[in-house]
C-alpha positions as CSV (number, residue, x, y, z in Angstrom):
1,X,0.0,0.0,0.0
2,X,1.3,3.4,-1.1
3,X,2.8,5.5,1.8
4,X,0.0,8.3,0.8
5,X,-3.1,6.2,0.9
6,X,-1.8,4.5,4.5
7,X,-1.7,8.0,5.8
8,X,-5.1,9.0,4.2
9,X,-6.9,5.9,6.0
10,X,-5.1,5.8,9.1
11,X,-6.3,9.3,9.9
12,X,-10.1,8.6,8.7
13,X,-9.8,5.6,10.9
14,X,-8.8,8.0,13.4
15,X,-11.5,10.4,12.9
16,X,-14.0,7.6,13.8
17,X,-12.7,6.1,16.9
18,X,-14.7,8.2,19.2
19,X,-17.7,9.6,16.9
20,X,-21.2,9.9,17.8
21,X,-24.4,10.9,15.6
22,X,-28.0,11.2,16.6
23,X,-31.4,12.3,16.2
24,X,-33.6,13.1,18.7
25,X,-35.9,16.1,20.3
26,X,-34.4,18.0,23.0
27,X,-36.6,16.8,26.7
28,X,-36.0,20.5,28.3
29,X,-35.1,24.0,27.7
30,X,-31.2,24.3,27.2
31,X,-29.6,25.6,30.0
32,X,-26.6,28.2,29.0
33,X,-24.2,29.6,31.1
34,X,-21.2,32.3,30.1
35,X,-18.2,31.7,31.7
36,X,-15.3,33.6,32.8
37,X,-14.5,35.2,29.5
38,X,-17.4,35.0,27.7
39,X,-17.6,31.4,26.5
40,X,-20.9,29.5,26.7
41,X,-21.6,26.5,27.7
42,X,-24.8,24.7,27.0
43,X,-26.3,21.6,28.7
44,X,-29.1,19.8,27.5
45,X,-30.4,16.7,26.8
46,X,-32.1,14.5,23.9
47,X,-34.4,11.8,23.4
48,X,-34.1,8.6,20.9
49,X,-36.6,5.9,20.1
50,X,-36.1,3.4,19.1
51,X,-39.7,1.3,17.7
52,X,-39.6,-2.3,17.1
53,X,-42.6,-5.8,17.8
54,X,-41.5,-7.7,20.5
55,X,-42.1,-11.7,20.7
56,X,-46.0,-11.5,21.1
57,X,-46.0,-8.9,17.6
58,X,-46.7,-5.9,19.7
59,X,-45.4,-2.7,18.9
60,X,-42.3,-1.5,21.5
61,X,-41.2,2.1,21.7
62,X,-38.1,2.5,23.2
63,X,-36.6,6.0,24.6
64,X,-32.9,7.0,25.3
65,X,-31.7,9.8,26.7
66,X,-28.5,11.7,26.1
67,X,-27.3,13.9,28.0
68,X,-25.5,17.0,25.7
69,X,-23.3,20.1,26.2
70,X,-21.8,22.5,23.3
71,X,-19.1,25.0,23.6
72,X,-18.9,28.8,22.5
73,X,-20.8,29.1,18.8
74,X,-22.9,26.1,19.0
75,X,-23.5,27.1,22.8
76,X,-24.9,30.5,21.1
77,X,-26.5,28.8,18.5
78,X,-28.4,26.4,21.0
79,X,-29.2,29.1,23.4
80,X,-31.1,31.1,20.4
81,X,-32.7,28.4,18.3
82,X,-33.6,25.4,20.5
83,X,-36.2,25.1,22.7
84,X,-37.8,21.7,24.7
85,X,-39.2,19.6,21.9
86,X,-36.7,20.7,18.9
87,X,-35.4,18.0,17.0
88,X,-31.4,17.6,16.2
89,X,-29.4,16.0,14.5
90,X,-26.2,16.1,16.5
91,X,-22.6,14.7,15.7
92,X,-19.7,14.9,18.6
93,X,-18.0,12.3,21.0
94,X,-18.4,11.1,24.4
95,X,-17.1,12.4,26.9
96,X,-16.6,10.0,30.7
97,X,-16.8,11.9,33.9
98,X,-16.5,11.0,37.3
99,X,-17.3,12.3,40.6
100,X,-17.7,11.4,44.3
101,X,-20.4,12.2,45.7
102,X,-21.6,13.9,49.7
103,X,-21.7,10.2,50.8
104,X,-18.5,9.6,49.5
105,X,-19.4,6.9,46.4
106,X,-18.0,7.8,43.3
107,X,-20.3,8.5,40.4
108,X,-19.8,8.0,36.7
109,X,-21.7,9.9,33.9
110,X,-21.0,10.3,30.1
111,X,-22.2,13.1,28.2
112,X,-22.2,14.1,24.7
113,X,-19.9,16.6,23.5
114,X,-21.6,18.6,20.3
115,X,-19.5,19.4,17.5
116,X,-21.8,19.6,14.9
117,X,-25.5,20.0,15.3
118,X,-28.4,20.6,12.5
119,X,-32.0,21.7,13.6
120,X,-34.7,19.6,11.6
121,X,-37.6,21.0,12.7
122,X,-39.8,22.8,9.6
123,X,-40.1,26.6,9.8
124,X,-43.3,28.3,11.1
């Protein structure tokens, strides 16, 4: 294999290793914050269902949620155009976090890191 075409696929390979992509409507309001120096940070969080028949034929909705933040632009961009029941389409990566709690367990939550996000929902 050329030297070139290595380097090409090793770095879209790369691009992939932590990727995310989903659809779903917001569940709440975002909630935006500024920070020290005027960066935003916007938390929010998504639903995605997933509908399929179980073993007796009956229809089965299942609902995920996603918990979501977005940095500086897309922050801004959430804060102006989103609202609870907006559906995304949102690319970006996970992101683990841990924490230990008052009682003294630790915690463990992953969240969603937005790079790219498109609003589907039809103008009024």
């Amino acid at each position: 294999m050329p030297i070139s075409r290595y380097t090409k696929q090793k770095n879209s390979m790369n691009a992939l290793k932590n990727k995310v992509q989903l659809i779903g409507h917001l569940g709440m309001d975002p909630e935006v914050k500024a920070l020290n120096g005027g960066k935003k940070l916007a938390k929010m969080s998504i639903a995605t269902n997933e509908t399929y028949k179980n073993a007796k034929g009956e229809k089965v909705t299942d609902t995920q949620w996603h918990n979501l933040i977005a940095w500086g632009k897309t922050a801004e961009i959430v804060e102006k155009f989103l609202k609870k029941g907006s559906e995304v389409a949102i690319e970006g990566k996970l992101i683990n976090n841990n924490y230990t709690d008052k009682e003294g367990v630790k915690r463990y939550s992953t969240e969603i890191e937005v790079s790219e996000l498109l609003m589907l929902d039809s103008k009024k």
